[in-house]
VEXVO-423750 format. One record per residue (C-alpha): residue in one letter; z, x negated, y. Coordinates in steps of 0.5 Angstrom, whole numbers, plus 2048, in hexadecimal, padded with zeros to 3 digits. Each point is the difference from the previous one (the first is absolute). Layout:
aZXY...
% end
This chain:
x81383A8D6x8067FE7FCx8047FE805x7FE806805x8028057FAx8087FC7FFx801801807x7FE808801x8048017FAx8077FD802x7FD803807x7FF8077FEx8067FF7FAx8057FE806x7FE806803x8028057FBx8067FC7FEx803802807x7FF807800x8028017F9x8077FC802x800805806x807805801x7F9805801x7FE7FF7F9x8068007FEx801807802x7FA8037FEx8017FD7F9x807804800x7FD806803x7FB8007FAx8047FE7FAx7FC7FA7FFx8057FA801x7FF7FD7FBx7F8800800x8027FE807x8057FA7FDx7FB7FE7FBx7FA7FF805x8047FD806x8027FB7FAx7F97FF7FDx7FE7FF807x8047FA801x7FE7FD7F8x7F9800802x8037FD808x8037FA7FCx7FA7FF7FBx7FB800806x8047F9803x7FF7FD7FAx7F98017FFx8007FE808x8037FA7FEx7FD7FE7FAx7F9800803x7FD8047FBx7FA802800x7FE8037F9x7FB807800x8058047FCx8067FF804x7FC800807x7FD8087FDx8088017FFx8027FE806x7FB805804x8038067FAx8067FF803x7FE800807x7FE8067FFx8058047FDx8047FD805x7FC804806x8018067FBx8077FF800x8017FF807x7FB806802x8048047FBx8077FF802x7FE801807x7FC8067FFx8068047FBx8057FE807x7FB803805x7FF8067FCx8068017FEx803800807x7FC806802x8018057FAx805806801x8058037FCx7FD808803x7FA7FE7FCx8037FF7FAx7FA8017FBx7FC7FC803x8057FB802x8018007F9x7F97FE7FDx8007FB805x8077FC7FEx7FC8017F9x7F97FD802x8057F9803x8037FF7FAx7FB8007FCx7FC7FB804x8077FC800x7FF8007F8x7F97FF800x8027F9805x8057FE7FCx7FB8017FAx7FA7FB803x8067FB803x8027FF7F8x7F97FF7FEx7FF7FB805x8067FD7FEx7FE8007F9x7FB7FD801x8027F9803x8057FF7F9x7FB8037FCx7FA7FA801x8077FC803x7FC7FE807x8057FD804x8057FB7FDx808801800x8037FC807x8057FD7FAx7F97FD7FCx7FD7FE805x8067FC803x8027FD7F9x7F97FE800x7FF7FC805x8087FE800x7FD7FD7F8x7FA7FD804x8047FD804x8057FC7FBx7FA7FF7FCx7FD7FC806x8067FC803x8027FE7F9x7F97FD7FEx7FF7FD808x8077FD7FEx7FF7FB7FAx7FC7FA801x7FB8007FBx7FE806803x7FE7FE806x7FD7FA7FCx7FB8047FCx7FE805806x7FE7F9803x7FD7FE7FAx7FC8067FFx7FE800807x7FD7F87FFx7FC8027F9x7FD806804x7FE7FC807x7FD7FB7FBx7FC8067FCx7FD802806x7FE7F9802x7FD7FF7FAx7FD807800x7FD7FF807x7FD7F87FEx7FC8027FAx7FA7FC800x7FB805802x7FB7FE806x7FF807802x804805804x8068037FDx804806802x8078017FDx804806801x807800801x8048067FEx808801801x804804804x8037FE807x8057FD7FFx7FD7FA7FBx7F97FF805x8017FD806x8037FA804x8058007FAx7FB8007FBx7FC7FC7FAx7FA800804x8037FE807x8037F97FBx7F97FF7FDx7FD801806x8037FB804x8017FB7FAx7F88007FFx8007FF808x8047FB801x7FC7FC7FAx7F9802803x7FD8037FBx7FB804805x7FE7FD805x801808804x8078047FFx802806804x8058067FEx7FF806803x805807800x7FC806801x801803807x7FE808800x7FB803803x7FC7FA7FDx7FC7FD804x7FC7FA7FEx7FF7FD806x8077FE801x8017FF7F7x7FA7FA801x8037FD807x8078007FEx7FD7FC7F9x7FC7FB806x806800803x8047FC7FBx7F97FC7FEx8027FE807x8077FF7FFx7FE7FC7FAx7FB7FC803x8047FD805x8067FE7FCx7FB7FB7FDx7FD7FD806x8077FF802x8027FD7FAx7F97FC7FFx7FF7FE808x7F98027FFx7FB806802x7FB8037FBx7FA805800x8048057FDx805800805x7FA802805x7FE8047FBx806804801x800801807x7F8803800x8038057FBx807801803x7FB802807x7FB8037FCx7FF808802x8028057FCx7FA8037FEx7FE7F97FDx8067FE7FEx8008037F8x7F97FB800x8017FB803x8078007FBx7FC8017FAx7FB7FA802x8077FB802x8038017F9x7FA8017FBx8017F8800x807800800x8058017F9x805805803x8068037FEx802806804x8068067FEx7FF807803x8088027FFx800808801x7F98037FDx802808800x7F98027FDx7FA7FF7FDx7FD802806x8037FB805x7FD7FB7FBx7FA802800x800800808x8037F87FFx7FC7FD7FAx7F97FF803x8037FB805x8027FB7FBx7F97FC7FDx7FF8007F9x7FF7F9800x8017F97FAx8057FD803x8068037FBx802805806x8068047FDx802807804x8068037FEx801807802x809803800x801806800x8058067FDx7FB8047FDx7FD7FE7F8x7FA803802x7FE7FD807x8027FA7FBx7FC8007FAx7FA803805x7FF7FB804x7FF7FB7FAx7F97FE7FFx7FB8017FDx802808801x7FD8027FAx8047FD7FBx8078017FEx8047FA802x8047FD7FDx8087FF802x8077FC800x808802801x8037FA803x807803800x8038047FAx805804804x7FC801806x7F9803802x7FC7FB802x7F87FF7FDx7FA7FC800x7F98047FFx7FA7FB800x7FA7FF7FDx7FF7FF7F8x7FF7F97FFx8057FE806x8057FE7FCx7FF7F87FDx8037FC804x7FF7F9801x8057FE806x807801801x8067FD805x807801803x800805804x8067FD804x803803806x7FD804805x801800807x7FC806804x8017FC806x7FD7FA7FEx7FA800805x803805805x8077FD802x7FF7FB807x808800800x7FF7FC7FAx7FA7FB802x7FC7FD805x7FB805800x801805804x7FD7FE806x7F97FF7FBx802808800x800801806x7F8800801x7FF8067FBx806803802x7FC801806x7FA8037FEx8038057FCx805802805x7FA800804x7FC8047FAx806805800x801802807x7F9802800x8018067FBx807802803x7FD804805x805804804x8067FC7FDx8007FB805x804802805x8078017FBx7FE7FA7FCx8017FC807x807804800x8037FE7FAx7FC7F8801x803800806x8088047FDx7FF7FA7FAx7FF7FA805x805802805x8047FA802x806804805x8018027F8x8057FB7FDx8038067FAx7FC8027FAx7FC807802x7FD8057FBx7F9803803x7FF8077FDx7F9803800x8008077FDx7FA8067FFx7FD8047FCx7FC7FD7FAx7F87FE801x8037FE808x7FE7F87FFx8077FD800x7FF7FC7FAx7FA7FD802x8037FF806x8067FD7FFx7FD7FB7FBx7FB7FF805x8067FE806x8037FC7FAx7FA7FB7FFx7FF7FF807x8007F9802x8047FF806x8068027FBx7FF7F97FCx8057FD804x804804801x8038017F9x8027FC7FAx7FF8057FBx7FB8067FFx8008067FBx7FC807800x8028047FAx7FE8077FFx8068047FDx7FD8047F9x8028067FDx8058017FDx8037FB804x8037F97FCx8057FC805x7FF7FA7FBx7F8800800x801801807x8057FA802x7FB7FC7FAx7F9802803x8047FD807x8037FA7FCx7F87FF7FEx7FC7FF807x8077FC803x8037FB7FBx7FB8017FBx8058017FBx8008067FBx806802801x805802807x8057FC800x806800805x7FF7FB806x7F9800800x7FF802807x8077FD804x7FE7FC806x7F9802800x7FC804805x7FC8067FCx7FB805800x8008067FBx7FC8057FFx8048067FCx7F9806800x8018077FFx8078017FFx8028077FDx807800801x8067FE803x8037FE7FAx7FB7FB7FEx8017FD808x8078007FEx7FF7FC7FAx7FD7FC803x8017FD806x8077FD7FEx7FB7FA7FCx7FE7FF807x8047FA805x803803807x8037FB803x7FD7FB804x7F88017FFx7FC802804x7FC8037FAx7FD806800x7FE8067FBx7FA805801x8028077FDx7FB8057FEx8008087FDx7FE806801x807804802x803800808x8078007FCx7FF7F97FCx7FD7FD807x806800804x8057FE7FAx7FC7F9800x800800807x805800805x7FD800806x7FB805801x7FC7FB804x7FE7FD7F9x7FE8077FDx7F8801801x7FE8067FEx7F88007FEx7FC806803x7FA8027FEx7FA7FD804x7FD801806x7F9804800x7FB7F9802x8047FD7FCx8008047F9x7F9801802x7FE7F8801x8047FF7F9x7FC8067FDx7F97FE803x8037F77FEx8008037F8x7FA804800x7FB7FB803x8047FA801x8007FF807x803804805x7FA805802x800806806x7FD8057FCx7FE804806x7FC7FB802x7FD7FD7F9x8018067FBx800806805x7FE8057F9x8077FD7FEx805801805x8018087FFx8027FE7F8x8047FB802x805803805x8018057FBx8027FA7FBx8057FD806x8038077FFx8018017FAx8037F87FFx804802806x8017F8802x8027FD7F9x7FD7FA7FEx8018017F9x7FA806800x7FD7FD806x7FE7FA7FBx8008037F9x7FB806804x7FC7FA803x8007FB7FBx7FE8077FBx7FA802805x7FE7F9801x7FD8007F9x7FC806801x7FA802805x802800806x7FD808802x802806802x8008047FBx8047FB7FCx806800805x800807800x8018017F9x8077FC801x801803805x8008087FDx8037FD7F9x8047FB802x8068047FCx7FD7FF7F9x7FD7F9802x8087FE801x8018037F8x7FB7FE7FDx7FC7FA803x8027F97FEx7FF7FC805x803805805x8068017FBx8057FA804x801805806x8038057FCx8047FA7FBx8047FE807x801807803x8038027F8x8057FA800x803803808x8008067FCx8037FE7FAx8067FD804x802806803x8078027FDx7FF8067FCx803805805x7FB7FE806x7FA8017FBx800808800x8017FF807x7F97FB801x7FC8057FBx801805805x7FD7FD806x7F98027FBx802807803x7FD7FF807x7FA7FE802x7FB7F9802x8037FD805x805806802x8067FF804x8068027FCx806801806x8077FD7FDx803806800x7FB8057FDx8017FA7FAx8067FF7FFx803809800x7FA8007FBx8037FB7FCx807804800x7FE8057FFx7FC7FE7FBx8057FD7FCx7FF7F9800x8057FF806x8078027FEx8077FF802x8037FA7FEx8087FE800x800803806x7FA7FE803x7FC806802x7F98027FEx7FD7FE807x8037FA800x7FD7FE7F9x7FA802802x7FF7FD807x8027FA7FBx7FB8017FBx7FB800807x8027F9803x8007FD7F8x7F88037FFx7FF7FD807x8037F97FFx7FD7FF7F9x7F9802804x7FF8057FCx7FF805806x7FD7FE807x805800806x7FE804807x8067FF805x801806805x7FC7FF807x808800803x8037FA7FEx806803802x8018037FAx7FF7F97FCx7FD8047F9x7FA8007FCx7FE809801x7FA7FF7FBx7FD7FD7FAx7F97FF7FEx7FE7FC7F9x7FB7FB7FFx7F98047FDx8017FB7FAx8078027FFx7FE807801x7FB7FF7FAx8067FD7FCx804806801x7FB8047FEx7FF7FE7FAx8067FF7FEx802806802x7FB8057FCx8017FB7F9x807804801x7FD807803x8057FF805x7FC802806x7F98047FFx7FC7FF806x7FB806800x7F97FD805x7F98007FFx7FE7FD7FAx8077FF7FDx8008027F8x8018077FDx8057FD7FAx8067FE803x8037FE7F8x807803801x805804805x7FE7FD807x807800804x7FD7FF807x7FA803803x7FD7FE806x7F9805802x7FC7FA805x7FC803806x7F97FD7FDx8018057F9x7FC806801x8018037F9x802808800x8068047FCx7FC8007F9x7FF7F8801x808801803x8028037F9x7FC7FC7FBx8027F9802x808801802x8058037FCx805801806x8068037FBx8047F9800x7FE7FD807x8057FE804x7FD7FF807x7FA802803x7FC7FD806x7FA802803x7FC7FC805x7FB804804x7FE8087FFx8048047FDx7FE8047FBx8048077FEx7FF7FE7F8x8047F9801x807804800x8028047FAx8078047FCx7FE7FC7FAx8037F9804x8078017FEx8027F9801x7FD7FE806x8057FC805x7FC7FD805x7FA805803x7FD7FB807x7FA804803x8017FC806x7FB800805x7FB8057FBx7FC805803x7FE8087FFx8068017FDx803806803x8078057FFx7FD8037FAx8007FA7FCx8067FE800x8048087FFx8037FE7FAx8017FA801x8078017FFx8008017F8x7FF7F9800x8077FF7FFx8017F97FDx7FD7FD807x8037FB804x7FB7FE806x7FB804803x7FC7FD806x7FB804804x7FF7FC805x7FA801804x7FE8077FDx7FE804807x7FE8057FDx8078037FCx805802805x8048037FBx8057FF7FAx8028067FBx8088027FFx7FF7FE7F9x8017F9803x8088017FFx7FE8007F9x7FE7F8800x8077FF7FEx7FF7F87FEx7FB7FE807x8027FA803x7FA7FE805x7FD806805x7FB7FD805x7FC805804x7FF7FB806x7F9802804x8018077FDx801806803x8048027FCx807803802x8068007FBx8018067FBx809803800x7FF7FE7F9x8007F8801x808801800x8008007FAx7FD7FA7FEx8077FC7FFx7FC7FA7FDx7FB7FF806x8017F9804x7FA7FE804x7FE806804x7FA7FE804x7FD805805x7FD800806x7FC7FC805x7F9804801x800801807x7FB806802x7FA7FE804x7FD806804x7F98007FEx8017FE7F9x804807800x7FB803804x7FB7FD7FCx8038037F9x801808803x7FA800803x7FE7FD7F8x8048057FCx7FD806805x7F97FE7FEx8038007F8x803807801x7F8803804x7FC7FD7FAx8058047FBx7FE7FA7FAx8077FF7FDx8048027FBx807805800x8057F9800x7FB7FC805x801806805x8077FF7FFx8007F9801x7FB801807x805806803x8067FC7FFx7FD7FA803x7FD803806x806804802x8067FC7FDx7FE7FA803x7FB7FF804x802805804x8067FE802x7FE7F9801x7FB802805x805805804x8067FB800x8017F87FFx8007FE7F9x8057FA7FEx8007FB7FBx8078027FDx8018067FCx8068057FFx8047FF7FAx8038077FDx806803801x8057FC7FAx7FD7FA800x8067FC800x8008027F7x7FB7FB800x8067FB7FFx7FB7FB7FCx7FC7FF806x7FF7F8802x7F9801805x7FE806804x7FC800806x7FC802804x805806802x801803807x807801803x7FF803806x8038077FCx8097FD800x8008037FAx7FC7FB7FCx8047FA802x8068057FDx7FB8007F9x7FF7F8801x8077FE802x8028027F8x7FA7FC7FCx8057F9801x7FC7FD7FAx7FA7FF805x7FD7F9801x7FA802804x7FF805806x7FB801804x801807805x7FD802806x801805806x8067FC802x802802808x805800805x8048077FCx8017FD7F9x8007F9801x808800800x8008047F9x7FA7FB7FEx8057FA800x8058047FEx7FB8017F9x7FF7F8801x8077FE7FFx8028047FAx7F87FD7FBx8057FA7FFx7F97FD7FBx7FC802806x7FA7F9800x7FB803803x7FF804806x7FA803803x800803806x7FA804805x800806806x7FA804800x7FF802807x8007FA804x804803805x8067FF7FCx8027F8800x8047FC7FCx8047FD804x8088017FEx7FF8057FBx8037FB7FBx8057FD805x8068037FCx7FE7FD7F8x8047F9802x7FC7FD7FAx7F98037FFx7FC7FE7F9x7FB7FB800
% end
């Protein structure tokens, strides 16, 4: 939420900046008087700018400052709309109407005052409770820290003592953990992230007690989300194997246990937690569970350990204090604790009584590589039989993966390849590419082909020293990198979930080049960072969604253990499962997170039906299902500041709606979000926002049925992002989605609103739930209702009423107040033909799309100046649905069941158009009125009909145009066509029909000596 309120605040806080740095704010300041009240805005403004990049940069959270940030959003939308409504009205006062004119120029002043007043205000209240440190303090801080730590890290007895410390509290644990006690302790472990770990004390004590066999059973484990116990106790079984081996090796003999061992190992999983339980009740066991987030995650993990009177110890990581001293037994006593480091954050909680001691060693060195590292020893073909059996366990839960696991195995193992290769695999989150790739990576056909492997996955905020550290780790053994340590090896690396560029870039140099056939796997999220890692786009993998058999397979796999045909076994549950697979939509991670969660309870109907109806507040508040929406959150909270609005408003449109690419991105413009940068136009901008949501995967691509035009035409959002999007969206009354069942409190100003098809409320209900006095734009998707549009909408730039039905000419007679409107659609409205006069007065529009209408252009569209996308045309009439409509309007007139504005509607309908129609051939173009060639601005226009010479002469004049689609081109204007294409210099796209079938093509554009493509 936090990062959402930053992002819209610089958004919103850039817009305002903009405009008020603008020549036309200038000029209304000077008009009115108020330049100074103008200059001490504009300078505020750039204050608050400055103060929200620190706050960006500092990562801070804090409540109050967070509540700052959202007042400073605000003003900042007052202060946009009030510099552009002084500039719009003042354009239209007249010096003949001098007292009036007067008040009016009074009444704008005063609200510039009032402005500058609550832009004070806020302002004040950043110093007066000191929220945002100066950029100087900050520096100067880190810059003390700095020398601070380079000066300690300098001196010798520093590193000593450090190194001393770090004995006496491995040495500490130890003791803590060999306490004589015959029964099961649970020791909590609390620190934070940067001293738990393979770093930490306890990774040293775990391996020192290892090395000394002080348990007969060890394991150490790092939560993986969503928790499964399944896989938590195979992967503890998989290293009693391991373990198990590694002394039949060195003892050249077999014993029971082993083969108690494998029985376990190949046990199914719905016996595994008992036959678990009955293995290590005889035995003394010491197992480390790294990575505990909750209480609960323990309550779910802790029956599997036996509670035996061996001496077994477990010992529970985690970076919150609670988790900690909770998972302490007995639970009802307060326990007892202990600080290992004074500087540092890292905690003991046990028991009381837990501490006498009556054992204590050396810890000495640790390796975490000690019985893992077949480089290193002859062991590693004793491995390779359990190796197997967990490639084998793994390849059966990869479902629908098998085909780019055998991509990239077959990229790795490439022996043409002589030359170090990057392989990319990107997607968006909760697609499996870690669960992927760290399959691919413990295959073991790869065992001899490399001489050193390592997988690492990159932690936030990314660390380089901790990442060379960790790979130090798994391929030396040593604690630290060290120059060198890959020369004349052949390696496999595994770099999981990169967020940036940068941190490729920092990293890649560590990694030798030359002469190694080595090879390294990438994963990450964004498209962007993919191709940086790769150069060869034969090494990018993108990971999709999965297929329907097989989303269903892993769904039925996670419910009932096995693949089922539900059709077959359980038919009563086949209806509320489709639904699921639509709601998951292919991603595994809510595939599995949803299964894993319905496994747990009766596998009825009616409990499927109950996610199925509330699976937006399950996501919220049900913790088990909580790991879909932690994953979809980091994609989002990755997002640079300027493209989070963008994502929020996707939550505009509707479940599985496909959102057209040109419709988004004028949207964008218009709404501000997309504006021209060193000279980059505003199109540019947001056709670059467009692919940029694309390529971090956080919107669907469809591609155009024509490969010729090679370019994605429209976009879906995942369900689960939508969900995302939703709810962030309305944290920050960004946009209001007005359906059935929505809330009555909208809790502040709502700046978008969207009318869904389903909501059935009427005016009262219209007026109680919105305030419409601040919304900015305003999309209604299904039935019009004439109450939807109001006078009191002063602000609105965007009014999408595509492809709405029952809305009629009436509707829309003052539509021309709406001054500050900058896209209008109307697309697909059939039952409107006409547009007022007063639409000249919508000085600001940048976007009219009347396609599918039957709409013809009112004179006064000339006077739109900053009009670029004219969209019309392209309703072909059909006979009978004409015939069809005048005999519909005829039979309306005989039942006298209409008011006076409906009558209009239908007589204007009957005898301007579909008489007409029916007398003559009507085209897909248009006519564009006399002076169009004032529309300078314009980028788009078709379809237009040309068949009259003097539209051509008005199209010849628009030279700024990219886009031009044109019908009734014919043997007579031919000539003077071409003559047009020669002087649209920008010309990039052309579209060009006949109407009659009798007027061919062929050689009309014989004269244009190079046609745009």
């Amino acid at each position: 939420m936090e990062a959402t309120a930053l992002s819209l605040g610089k958004s919103v806080l850039d817009g305002a900046l903009g405009y008020a740095k603008s020549a036309v704010a200038e000029e209304v300041a000077l008009q009115l008087g108020v330049q100074r009240d103008h200059a001490f805005i504009r300078e505020e403004l750039e204050m608050m700018q400055a103060f929200l990049r620190a706050v960006h940069e500092e990562r801070d959270d804090h409540k109050v400052l967070m509540t700052w940030v959202k007042q400073v959003r605000d003003v900042a939308y007052d202060a946009e709309d009030c510099l552009q409504h002084c500039s719009v009205h003042l354009k239209k006062l007249s010096w003949w109407r001098l007292p009036s004119t007067l008040r009016e120029r009074h009444r704008i002043a005063k609200k510039m005052k009032e402005l500058r007043a609550r832009v004070e205000d806020v302002s004040q209240r950043n110093l007066r409770y000191q929220l945002v440190k100066s950029a100087a303090g900050s520096k100067s801080a880190d810059d003390g820290a700095e020398l601070s730590g380079s000066a300690g890290s300098a001196t010798m007895s520093g590193i000593e003592e450090a190194q001393r410390q770090q004995n006496k509290s491995t040495a500490d644990l130890i003791q803590l953990i060999r306490k004589k006690d015959e029964g099961l302790r649970v020791i909590g472990v609390w620190g934070t992230g940067d001293v738990l770990g393979e770093k930490s004390i306890v990774k040293r004590a775990y391996d020192a007690l290892k090395r000394n066999k002080k348990f007969q059973c060890h394991a150490w484990i790092s939560m993986v989300r969503p928790l499964n116990t399944a896989e938590i106790l195979q992967d503890i079984v998989m290293q009693f194997v391991v373990d198990s081996l590694e002394e039949e090796t060195k003892t050249h003999t077999t014993t029971s246990e082993a083969e108690d061992l494998w029985r376990l190992w190949t046990t199914k999983e719905g016996d595994l937690a008992d036959e678990f339980k009955k293995f290590l009740n005889e035995k003394s066991y010491l197992i480390v569970v790294n990575d505990l987030s909750t209480v609960d995650e323990w309550n779910q993990i802790r029956p599997c350990f036996p509670t035996n009177n061996k001496g077994s110890r477990l010992l529970v990581c985690t970076e919150h204090v609670k988790v900690a001293s909770l998972c302490v037994e007995p639970s009802t006593l307060l326990p007892e604790h202990k600080q290992f480091f004074p500087d540092k954050t890292l905690y003991a909680f046990y028991a009381k009584g837990s501490q006498d001691t009556s054992y204590s060693m050396d810890p000495g060195p640790s390796s975490t590589t000690d019985t893992l590292d077949d480089s290193n020893s002859g062991d590693g073909k004793c491995l390779t039989r359990v190796e197997t059996n967990f490639t084998a366990f793994k390849e059966s839960k990869l479902i629908g993966r098998k085909g780019e696991k055998s991509k990239i195995l077959n990229l790795i193992s490439n022996q043409d390849s002589k030359d170090f290769e990057v392989i990319s695999v990107w997607g968006m989150g909760g697609l499996g590419k870690t669960i992927l790739v760290k399959d691919v990576y413990q295959s073991h056909e790869l065992n001899a082909i490399f001489d050193k492997r390592a997988c690492v996955t990159v932690k936030r905020p990314f660390n380089r020293t901790d990442v060379l550290n960790s790979l130090a780790e798994q391929l030396s053994g040593q604690k630290q990198w060290e120059h060198g340590i890959l020369d004349g090896k052949k390696y496999l690396i595994v770099l999981d979930d990169l967020y940036s560029t940068k941190e490729w870039t920092d990293l890649e140099s560590y990694f030798p080049r030359i002469v190694t056939e080595s090879r390294i796997i990438v994963t990450t999220r964004v498209n962007e960072i993919a191709r940086h890692c790769s150069s060869k786009t034969t090494h990018i993998l993108e990971l999709k969604i999965l297929e329907e058999k097989d989303a269903l397979d892993l769904f039925t796999e996670k419910v009932f253990g096995k693949i089922t045909n539900l059709n077959e076994d359980c038919p009563e549950l086949s209806e509320e499962a489709e639904l699921i697979m639509k709601k998951c939509k292919g991603l595994p991670l809510a595939i599995v997170t949803i299964g894993g969660f319905l496994a747990k309870q009766p596998k009825t109907p009616m409990e499927w039906k109950k996610l199925n109806l509330h699976i937006s507040a399950e996501l919220e508040m049900n913790q088990g299902l909580g790991n879909i929406k932690n994953v979809l959150n980091k994609s989002y909270d990755g997002l640079p500041y300027h493209l989070k609005p963008c994502f929020l408003y996707l939550s505009i449109f509707p479940e599985d709606h496909n959102i057209k690419r040109g419709r988004l991105v004028r949207r964008w413009i218009a709404e501000g979000y997309s504006t021209e940068v060193h000279g980059k136009s505003s199109t540019d901008i947001a056709e670059g926002q467009f692919m940029e949501l694309i390529g971090r995967s956080m919107m669907l691509p469809n591609k155009k049925k024509d490969s010729s035009w090679k370019v994605i035409d429209s976009c879906q959002i995942h369900d689960l992002l939508r969900e995302i999007s939703i709810s962030k969206a309305a944290e920050e009354n960004l946009v209001f989605r007005l359906e059935e069942g929505c809330s009555s409190n909208t809790n502040g100003t709502v700046r978008h609103l969207a009318v869904s098809a389903n909501w059935k409320g009427d005016q009262g209900d219209f007026e109680n739930v919105v305030d419409v006095s601040r919304i900015r734009s305003l999309t209604v998707f299904g039935e019009w209702k004439p109450f939807f549009i109001s006078d009191k909408m002063r602000f609105l730039r965007v009014l999408d009423l595509q492809d709405t039905w029952d809305l009629r000419n009436h509707h829309l007679e003052h539509i021309g107040k709406l001054l500050h409107l900058r896209y209008l659609s109307l697309k697909g409205c059939r039952g409107i033909y006409h547009l007022p006069g007063s639409v000249g007065n919508m000085r600001q529009l940048q976007t009219l799309d009347i396609r599918s209408t039957w709409i013809m252009l009112p004179k006064t569209i000339i006077k739109l100046k900053q009009l670029q996308y004219l969209r019309v045309g392209g309703l072909n009439s059909d006979r009978f649905f004409l015939l069809e409509m005048f005999l519909g309007n005829c039979a309306a007139f005989c039942a006298h069941q209409h008011t006076m504005e409906t009558w209009r509607d239908r007589c204007a309908e009957c005898w301007c158009v579909t008489m007409p129609a029916l007398a003559r051939p009507f085209s897909g173009g248009i006519s564009l009125p006399r002076g169009a060639r004032n529309l300078k601005a314009l980028r788009e226009l078709g379809e237009v009909n040309i068949s009259d010479v003097n539209t051509l002469k008005e199209i010849k004049s628009l030279t700024r145009l990219t886009k031009l689609k044109v019908e009734g081109i014919n043997k007579k204007n031919c000539h003077e066509f071409c003559s047009t294409l020669k002087v649209l210099r920008n010309l990039e796209s052309l579209a060009v029909s006949t109407f009659r079938q009798e007027h061919s093509l062929h050689g009309c554009l014989d004269d244009v000596s190079s046609p745009p493509q």
